[in-house]
N, C-alpha and C positions, 0 to 999 in steps of 0.2 A: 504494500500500500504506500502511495507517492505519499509527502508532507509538503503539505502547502504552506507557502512566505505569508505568514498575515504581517500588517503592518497595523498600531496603535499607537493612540497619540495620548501622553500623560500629562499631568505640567503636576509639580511641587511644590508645597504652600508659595514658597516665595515667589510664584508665577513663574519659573523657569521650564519651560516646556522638555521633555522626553518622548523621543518617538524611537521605537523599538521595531527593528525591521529583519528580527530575526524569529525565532520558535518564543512563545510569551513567556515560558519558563524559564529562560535565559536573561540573563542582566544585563543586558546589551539601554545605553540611553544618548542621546545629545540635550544638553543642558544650554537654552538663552535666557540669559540674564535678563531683569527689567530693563537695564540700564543699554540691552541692544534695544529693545523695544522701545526707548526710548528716542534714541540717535536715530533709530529710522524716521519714527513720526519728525522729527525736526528737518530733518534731509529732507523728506517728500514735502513738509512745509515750504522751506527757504526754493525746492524747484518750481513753484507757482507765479509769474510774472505779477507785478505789484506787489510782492512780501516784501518788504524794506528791508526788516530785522524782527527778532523774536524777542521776549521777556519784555521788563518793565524796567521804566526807564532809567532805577538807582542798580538795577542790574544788569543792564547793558551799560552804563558807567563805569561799573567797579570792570566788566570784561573789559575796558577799554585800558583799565592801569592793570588788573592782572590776567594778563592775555594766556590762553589758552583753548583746549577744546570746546568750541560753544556750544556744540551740535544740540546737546539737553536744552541751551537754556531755555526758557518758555514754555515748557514742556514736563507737565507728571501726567505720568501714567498710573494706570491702576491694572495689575495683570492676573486674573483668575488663573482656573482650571482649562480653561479652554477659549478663554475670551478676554478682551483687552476695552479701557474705555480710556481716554486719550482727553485730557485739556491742554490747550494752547494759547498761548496769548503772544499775538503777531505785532508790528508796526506794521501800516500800509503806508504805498505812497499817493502823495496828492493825485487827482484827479480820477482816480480807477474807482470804479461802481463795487462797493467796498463789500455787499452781499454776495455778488458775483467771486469773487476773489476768495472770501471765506468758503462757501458752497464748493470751490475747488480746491481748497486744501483740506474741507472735509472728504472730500472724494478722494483724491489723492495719498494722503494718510492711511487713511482706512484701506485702500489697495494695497499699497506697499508691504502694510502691518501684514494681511491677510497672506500676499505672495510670500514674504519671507518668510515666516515665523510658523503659518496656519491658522492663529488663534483667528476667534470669530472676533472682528471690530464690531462690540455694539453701541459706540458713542465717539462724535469725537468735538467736544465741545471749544469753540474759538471764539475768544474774547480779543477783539481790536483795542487798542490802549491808547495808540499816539498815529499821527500820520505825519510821513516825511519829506519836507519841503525840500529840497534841492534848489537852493537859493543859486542864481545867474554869477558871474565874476562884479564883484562889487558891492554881494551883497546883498540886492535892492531887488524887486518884484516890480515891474513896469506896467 
């Protein structure tokens, strides 16, 4: 009698998923962290035309004096068993239809999560904060 590959998908309290793609009684797992879950939803964020920047604005300050990986900032997640809910707090820039732009980083998000990881995206809440003027040489708005 043949044995057939089942494939199951786990995740551990801390949201770190396990897919097991050998016999179930084997200990076979891959482990992602919240903290990939996270860096994704901000990547698929900042690829949406009109995203200026992400967090709020005394935390995108202090990124400015202590520079490193931003990818997180603006960005907690919440990671179950098998599903992920996602808040974000974007800058936009002037002039862009500012529902339109959120509506595609919830879509956007939520894909990526889904592609990479598996987990079900059942939320991906985006709160806008600031919008980004791109002031002319000089300074001045004419």
């Amino acid at each position: 009698m043949a044995k057939t590959e089942e494939t199951a998908v786990a995740t551990t309290r801390s949201g770190a998923a396990a897919r097991n793609s050998r016999d179930p009684n084997e200990a076979s797992s891959v482990t992602i962290d919240d903290t990939v879950v996270s860096k994704i939803a901000g990547l698929a964020a900042r690829e949406i035309p009109g995203v200026n920047s992400m967090g709020k604005s005394f935390r995108r300050l202090l990124g400015r004096v202590q520079p490193g990986d931003s990818s997180t900032q603006g960005v907690n997640v919440e990671v179950g068993t098998k599903e992920a809910a996602v808040d974000l707090v974007i800058v936009v820039d002037y002039g862009v239809h500012i529902p339109t732009v959120a509506e595609q980083v919830q879509s956007r998000v939520a894909e990526q999560i889904e592609a990479m990881t598996h987990f079900s995206v059942k939320e991906v809440n985006v709160e806008v904060t600031d919008v980004s003027i791109e002031l002319p040489p000089g300074g001045r708005v004419e």
